[in-house]
C-alpha positions as CSV (number, residue, x, y, z in Angstrom):
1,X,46.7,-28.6,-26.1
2,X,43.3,-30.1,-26.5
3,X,40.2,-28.5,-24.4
4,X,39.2,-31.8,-23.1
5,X,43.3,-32.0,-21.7
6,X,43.2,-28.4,-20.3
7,X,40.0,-29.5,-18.5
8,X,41.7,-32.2,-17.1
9,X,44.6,-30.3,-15.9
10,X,42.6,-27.3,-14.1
11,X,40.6,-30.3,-12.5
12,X,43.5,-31.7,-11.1
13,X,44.9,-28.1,-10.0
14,X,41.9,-27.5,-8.1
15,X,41.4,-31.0,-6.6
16,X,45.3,-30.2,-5.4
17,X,44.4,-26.6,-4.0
18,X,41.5,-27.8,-2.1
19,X,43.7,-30.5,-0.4
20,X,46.2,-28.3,0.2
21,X,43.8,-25.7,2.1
22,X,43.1,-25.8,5.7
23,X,39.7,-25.9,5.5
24,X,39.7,-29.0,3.7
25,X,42.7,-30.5,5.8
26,X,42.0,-33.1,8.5
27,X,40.5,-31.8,11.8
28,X,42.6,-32.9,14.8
29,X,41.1,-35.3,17.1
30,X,40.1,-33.7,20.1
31,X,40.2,-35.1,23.6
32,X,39.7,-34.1,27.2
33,X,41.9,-34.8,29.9
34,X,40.3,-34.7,33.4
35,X,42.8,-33.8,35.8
36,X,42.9,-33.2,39.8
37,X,44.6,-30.3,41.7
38,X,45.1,-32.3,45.0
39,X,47.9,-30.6,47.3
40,X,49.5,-27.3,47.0
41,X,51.4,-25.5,44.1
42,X,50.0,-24.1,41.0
43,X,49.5,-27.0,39.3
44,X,46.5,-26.2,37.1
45,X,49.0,-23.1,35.3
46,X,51.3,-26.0,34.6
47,X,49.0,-28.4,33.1
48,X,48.1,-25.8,30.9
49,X,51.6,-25.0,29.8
50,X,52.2,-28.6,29.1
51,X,49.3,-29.4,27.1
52,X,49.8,-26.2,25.0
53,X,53.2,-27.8,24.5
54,X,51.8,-31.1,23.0
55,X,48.9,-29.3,20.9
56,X,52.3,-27.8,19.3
57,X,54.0,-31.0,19.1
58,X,50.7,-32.8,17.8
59,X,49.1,-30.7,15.4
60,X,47.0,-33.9,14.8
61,X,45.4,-34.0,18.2
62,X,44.1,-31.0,20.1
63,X,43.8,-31.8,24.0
64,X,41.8,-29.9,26.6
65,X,42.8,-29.8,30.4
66,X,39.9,-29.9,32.5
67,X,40.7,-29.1,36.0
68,X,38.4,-31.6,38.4
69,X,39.0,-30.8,41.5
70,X,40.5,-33.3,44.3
71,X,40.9,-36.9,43.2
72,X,37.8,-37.8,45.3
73,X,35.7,-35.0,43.2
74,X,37.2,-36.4,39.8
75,X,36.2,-39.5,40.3
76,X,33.1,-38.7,40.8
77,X,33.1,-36.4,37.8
78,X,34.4,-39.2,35.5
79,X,31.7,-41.4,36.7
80,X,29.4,-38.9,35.7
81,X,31.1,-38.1,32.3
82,X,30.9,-41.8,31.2
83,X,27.5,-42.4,32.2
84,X,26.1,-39.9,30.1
85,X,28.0,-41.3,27.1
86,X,30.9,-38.4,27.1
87,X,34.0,-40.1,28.9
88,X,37.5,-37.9,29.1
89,X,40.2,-39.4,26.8
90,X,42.1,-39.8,29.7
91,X,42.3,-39.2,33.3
92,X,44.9,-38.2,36.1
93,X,43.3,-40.7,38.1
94,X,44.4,-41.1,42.0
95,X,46.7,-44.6,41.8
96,X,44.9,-46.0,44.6
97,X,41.1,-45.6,42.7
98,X,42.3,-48.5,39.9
99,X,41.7,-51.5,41.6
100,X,37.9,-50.6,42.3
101,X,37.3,-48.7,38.4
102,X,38.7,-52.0,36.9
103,X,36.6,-54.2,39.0
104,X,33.5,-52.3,38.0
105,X,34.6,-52.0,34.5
106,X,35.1,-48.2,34.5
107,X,38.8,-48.5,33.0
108,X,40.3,-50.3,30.2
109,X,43.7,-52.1,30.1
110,X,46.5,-50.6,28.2
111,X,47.6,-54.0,27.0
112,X,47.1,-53.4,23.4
113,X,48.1,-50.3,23.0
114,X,51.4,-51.6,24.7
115,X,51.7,-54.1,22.2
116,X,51.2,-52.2,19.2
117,X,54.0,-50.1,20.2
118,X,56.3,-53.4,19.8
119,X,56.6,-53.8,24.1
120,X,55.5,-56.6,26.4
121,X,54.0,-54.9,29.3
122,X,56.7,-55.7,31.5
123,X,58.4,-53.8,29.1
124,X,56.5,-51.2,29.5
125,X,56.5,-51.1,33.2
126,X,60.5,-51.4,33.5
127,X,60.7,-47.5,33.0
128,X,58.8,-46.7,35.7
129,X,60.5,-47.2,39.6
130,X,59.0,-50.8,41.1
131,X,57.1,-49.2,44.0
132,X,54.1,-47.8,41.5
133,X,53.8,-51.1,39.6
134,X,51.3,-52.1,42.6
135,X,49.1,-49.6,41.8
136,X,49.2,-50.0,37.9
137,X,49.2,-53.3,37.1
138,X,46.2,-55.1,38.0
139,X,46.3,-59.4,36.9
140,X,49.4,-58.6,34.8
141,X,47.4,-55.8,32.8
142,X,48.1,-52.4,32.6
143,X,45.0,-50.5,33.8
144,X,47.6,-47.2,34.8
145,X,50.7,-45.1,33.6
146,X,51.9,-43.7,36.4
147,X,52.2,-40.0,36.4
148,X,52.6,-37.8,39.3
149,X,53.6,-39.9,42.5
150,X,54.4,-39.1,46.0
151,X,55.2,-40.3,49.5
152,X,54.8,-38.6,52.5
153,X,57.5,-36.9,53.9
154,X,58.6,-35.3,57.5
155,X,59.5,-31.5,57.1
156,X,61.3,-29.6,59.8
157,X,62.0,-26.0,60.4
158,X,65.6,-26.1,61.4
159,X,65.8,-22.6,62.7
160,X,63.6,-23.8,65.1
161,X,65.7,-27.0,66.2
162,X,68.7,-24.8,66.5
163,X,67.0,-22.4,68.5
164,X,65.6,-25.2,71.1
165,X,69.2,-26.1,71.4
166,X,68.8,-29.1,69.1
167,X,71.3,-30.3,66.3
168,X,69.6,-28.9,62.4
169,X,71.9,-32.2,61.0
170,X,69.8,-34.5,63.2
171,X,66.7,-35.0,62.3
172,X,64.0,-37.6,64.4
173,X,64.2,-40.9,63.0
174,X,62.1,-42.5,64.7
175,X,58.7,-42.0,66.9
176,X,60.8,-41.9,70.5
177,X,62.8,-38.6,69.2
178,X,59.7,-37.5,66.9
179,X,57.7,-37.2,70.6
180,X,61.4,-35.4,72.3
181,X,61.7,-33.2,69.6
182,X,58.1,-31.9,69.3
183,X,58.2,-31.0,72.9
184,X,60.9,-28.9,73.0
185,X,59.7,-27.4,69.6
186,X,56.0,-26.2,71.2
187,X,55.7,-22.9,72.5
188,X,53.1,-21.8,75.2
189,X,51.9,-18.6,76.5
190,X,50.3,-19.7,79.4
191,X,47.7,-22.2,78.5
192,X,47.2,-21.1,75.0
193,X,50.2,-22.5,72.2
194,X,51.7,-20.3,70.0
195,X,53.7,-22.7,68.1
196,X,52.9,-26.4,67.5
197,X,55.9,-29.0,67.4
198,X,54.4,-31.1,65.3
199,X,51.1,-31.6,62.8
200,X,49.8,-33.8,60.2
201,X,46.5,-33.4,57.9
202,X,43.6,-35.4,58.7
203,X,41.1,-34.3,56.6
204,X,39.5,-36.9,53.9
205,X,41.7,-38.6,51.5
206,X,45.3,-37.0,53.1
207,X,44.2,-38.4,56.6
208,X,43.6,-42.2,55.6
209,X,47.2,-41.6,53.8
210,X,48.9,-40.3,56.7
211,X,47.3,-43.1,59.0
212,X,48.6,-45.6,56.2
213,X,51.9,-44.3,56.5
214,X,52.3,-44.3,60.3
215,X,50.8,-47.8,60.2
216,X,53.2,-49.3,57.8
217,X,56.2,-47.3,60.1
218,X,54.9,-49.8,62.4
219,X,55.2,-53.1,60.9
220,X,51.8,-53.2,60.0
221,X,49.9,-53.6,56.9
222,X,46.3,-51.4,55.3
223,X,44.6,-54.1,53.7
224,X,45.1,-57.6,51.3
225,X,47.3,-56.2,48.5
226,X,46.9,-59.4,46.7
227,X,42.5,-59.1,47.4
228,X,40.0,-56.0,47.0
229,X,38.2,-57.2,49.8
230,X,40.4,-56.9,53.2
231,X,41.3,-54.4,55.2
232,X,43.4,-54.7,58.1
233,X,41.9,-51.9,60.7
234,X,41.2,-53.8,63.7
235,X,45.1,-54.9,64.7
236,X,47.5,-54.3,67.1
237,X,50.0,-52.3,64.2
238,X,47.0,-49.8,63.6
239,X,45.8,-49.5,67.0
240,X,49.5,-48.2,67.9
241,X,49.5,-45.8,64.9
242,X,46.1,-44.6,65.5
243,X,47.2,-44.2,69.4
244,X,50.5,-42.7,68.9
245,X,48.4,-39.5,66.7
246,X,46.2,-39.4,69.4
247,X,48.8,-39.5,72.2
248,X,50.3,-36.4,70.0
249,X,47.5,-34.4,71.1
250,X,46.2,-36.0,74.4
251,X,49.2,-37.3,76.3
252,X,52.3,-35.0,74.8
253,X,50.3,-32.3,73.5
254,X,52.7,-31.3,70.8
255,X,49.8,-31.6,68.4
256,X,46.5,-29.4,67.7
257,X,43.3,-31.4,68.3
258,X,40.3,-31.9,65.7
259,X,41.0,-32.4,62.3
260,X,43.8,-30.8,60.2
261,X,43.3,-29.9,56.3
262,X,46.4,-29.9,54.6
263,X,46.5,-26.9,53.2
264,X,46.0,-24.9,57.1
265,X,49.0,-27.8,58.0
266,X,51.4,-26.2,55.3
267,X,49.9,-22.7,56.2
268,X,51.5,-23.3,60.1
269,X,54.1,-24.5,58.8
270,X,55.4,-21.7,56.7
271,X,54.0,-19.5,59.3
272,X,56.2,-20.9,61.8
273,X,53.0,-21.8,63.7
274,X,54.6,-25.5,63.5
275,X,57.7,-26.5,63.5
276,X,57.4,-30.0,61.6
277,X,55.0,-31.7,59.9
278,X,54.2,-35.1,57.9
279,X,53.2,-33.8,54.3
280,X,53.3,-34.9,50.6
281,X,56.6,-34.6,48.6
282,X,53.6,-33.2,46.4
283,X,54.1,-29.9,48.2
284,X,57.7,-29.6,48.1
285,X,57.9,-26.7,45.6
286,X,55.1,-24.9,47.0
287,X,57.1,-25.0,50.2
288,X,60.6,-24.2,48.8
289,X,59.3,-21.1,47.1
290,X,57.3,-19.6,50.1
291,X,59.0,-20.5,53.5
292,X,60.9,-17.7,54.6
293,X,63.4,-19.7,56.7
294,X,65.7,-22.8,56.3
295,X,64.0,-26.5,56.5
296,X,64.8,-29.8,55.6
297,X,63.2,-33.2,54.9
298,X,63.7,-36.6,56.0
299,X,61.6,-39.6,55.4
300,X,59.1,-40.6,58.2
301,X,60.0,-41.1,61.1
302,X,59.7,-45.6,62.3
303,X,58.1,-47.1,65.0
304,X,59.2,-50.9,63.6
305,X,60.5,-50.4,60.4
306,X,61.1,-47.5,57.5
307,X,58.0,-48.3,55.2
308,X,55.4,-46.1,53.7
309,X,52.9,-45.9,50.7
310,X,53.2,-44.1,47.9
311,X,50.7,-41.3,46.7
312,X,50.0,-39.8,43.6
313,X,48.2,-40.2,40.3
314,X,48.4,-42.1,37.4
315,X,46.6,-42.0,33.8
316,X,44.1,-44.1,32.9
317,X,41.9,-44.5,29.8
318,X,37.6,-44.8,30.9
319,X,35.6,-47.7,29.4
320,X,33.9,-46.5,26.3
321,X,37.1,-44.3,24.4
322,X,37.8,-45.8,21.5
323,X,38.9,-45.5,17.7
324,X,40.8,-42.4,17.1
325,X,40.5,-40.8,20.3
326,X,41.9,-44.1,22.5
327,X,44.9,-43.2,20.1
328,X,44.9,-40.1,20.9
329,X,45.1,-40.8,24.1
330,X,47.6,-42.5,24.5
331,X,49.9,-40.2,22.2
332,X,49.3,-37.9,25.3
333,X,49.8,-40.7,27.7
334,X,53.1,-41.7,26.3
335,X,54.3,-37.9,26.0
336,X,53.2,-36.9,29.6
337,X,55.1,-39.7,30.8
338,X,58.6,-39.4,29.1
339,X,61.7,-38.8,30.8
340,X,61.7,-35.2,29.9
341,X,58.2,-34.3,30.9
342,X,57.9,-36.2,33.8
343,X,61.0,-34.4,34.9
344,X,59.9,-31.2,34.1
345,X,56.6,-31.5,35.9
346,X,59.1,-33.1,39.3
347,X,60.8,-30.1,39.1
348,X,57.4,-27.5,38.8
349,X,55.6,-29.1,41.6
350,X,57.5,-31.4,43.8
351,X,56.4,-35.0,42.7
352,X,58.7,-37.3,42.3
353,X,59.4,-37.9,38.6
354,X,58.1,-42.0,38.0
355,X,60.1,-42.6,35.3
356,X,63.7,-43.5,36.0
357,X,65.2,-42.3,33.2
358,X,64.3,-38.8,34.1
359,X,66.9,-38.9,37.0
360,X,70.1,-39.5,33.9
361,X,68.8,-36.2,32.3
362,X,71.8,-33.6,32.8
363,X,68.6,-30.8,34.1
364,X,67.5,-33.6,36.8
365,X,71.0,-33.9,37.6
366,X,71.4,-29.9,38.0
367,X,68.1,-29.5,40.0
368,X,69.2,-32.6,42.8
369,X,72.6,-30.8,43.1
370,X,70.8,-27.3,43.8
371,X,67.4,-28.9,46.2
372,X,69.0,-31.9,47.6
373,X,65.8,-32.0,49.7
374,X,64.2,-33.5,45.8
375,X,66.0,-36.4,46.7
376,X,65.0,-37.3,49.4
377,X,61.5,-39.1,48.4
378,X,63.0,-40.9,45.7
379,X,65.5,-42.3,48.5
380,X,62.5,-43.4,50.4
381,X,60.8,-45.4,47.5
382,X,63.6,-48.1,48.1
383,X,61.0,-48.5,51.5
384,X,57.9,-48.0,49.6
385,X,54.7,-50.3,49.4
386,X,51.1,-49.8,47.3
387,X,48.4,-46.9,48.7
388,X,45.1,-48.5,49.8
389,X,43.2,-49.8,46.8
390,X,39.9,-51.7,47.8
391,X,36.5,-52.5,45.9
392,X,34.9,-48.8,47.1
393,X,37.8,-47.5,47.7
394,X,36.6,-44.1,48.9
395,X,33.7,-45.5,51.4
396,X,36.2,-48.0,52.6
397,X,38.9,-45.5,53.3
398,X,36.1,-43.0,55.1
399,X,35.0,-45.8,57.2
400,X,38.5,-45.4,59.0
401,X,39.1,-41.4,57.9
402,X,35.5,-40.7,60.3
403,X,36.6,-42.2,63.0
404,X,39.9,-40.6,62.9
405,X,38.3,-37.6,63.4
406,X,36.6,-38.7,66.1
407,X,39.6,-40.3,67.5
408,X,41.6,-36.3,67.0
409,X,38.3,-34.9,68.6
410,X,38.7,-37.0,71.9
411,X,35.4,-38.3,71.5
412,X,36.3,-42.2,70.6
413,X,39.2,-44.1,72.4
414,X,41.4,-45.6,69.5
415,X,40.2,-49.0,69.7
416,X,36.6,-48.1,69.6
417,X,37.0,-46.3,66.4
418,X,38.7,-49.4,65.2
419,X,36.4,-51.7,66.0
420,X,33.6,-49.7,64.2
421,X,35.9,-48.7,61.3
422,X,36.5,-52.2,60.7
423,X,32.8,-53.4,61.0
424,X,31.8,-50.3,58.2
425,X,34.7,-51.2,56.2
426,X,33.0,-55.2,56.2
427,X,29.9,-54.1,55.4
428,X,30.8,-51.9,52.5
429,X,33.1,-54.6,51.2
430,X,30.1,-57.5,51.9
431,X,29.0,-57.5,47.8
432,X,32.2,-58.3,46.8
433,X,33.4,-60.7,49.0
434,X,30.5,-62.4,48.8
435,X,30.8,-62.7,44.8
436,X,34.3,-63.9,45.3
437,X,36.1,-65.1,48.5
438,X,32.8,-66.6,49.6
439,X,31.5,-67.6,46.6
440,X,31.7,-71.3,46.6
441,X,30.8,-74.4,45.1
442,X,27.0,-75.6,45.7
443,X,27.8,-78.9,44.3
């Protein structure tokens, strides 16, 4: 063999070894995802387990979970993020925060990335149950995959129906036995009350939630869900929700006063300081492993009809992530949200699973047989409508969640707090419309 050809083959040797070796292979793409921690559970140790599962799976990609805070204070976060030039990847965003990020250009649609994977987007969308399609498809584009999702649901310690003489199979259905119920449910010692019959959260973000649910339960409607720039608080539908809390409190006084944080509503509750409560199917789990006694759920209770909006998250992609990292993205996107994931995070925290198929799976099958209670949200998104999406969402919904509070405090009559929630709600809103509904010809 000639030098000049045993030069050429150690060349190509070593050209080989060096690909071969890690520290000339490809680096992975790395990405963040932003995600929320907003009800109870220990939902920030299972993130982590599942996205140490996909950096497994993805040797390609390496992911990071960065825990936010509530969906209020990871909004605010991602804002912050893509302002100075460093967006997530993606986001567990709160479904009702879309709307107002794709309006101010904050979010990008999904529609390509759809297509490239060989699906129309009503494709897409047909694996995920018709109630979140509201809240993820804005002017037929995908802005959101839905992820984690919720409805509010009405828990009830049944050891203490049974021991107020009251049948555990029957559960109030509507507002008339919701009131009956509670009163026999509330203890007193004297003046002070040792056990409540009934309490809901009120603090920001749960409270406008609850206020939509009770509102819809009484043939009313939150805002335009075709426009970003109405909301519907000054009506005769909200007036009786918003009256009925109160009259909780005030008139029946089966209900503390002031407002409620969600996590000292479940803390009653398991302390059998309350007897039921109006909560997210987000804290199912948390509540099946830590109540010492027997409970049940049922969907909340009507006024008019059965209707309430769904909760939850879903995951978006910010304006600005692109090129590798936007594929990257969605990789995670499209794993997160696969039958078998989105069952396996239903199962570890209570949210219902959004994607149907996860229900045929023989381990979703199991888990319904053994907590039948799992069941009973995904029942109640036959009644289900879009949560509250507005242009400033989050001002818009305080505008109402402040005068709640006041409302819960006794220090406004319900249609006072109305009346100025809907004036602050118009004047937040007043940009918008004003670029849009009002914006007419000059000619």
């Amino acid at each position: 063999m000639t030098t000049t050809r045993r030069n050429i083959l150690a060349g190509a040797a070593l050209a080989a070894s060096f690909a071969l070796s890690p520290a000339f292979a490809q680096a992975p793409t790395e990405i963040e995802l932003f995600f929320p921690v907003p009800v109870d559970g220990q939902l920030a140790r299972d993130m982590a387990a599942m996205i140490k599962e996909f950096n497994e799976k993805n040797p390609s990609i390496k992911a990071t979970p960065v825990y936010t805070g509530s969906y209020d204070e990871t909004l605010i976060k991602t804002r912050a993020a893509m302002k100075a030039g460093k967006p997530p990847a993606a986001v567990i965003m709160s479904a009702n925060f879309l709307l107002d990020l794709k309006i101010e250009g904050e979010i990008q649609a999904m529609d390509g990335l759809i297509k490239a994977d060989g699906k129309t987007n009503d494709q897409f969308m047909a694996q995920f149950f018709d109630a979140l399609h509201g809240n993820a498809v804005l002017d037929r584009q995908v802005y959101g995959v839905p992820f984690h999702n919720s409805t509010p649901l009405l828990y009830v310690n049944t050891d203490h129906l049974k021991e107020a003489g009251l049948d555990p199979d029957k559960l109030p259905a509507n507002w008339e036995e919701l009131v009956t119920t509670a009163k026999k449910l509330t203890k007193r010692d004297g003046d002070r009350v040792t056990r409540w019959g009934m309490m809901m959260p009120s603090n920001y973000d749960y409270g406008g939630w609850i206020l939509q649910a009770l509102t819809h339960s009484n043939g009313g409607q939150w805002f335009n869900v075709d426009y970003g720039g109405e909301v519907y608080y000054d009506t005769p539908s909200m007036l009786g929700a918003l009256t009925f809390w109160s009259d909780l409190i005030a008139k029946h006084k089966v209900h503390p006063a002031g407002v409620q944080a969600g996590g000292a509503v479940s803390s009653a509750f398991l302390s059998g300081q309350a007897s039921m409560m109006l909560l997210s199917t987000g804290s199912l789990t948390h509540i099946r492993n830590n109540a010492k006694f027997p409970y049940k759920v049922a969907f909340v209770p009507k006024n008019v009809k059965n209707e309430v909006p769904i909760g939850g998250a879903s995951l978006v992609i910010p304006t600005g992530v692109e090129g590798e990292r936007r594929k990257a993205a969605w990789t995670l996107i499209n794993w997160m949200t696969s039958p078998e994931k989105s069952g396996w995070w239903s199962r570890a925290t209570g949210y219902f699973a959004p994607n149907k198929a996860a229900y045929d799976l023989p381990e979703m099958k199991a888990f319904l047989a053994k907590n039948p209670d799992a069941g009973i949200a995904v029942s109640q998104l036959a009644v289900a409508k879009p949560w509250f999406a507005t242009y400033k969402t989050v001002p818009v919904r305080k505008a109402i969640e402040d005068e709640l509070a006041a409302v819960l405090s006794g220090k406004k009559t319900p249609k006072e707090a109305l009346v100025a929630a809907q004036k602050g709600a118009d004047e937040i809103m007043r940009p918008y419309v004003e670029q849009t509904a009002l914006k007419l010809p000059t000619n």
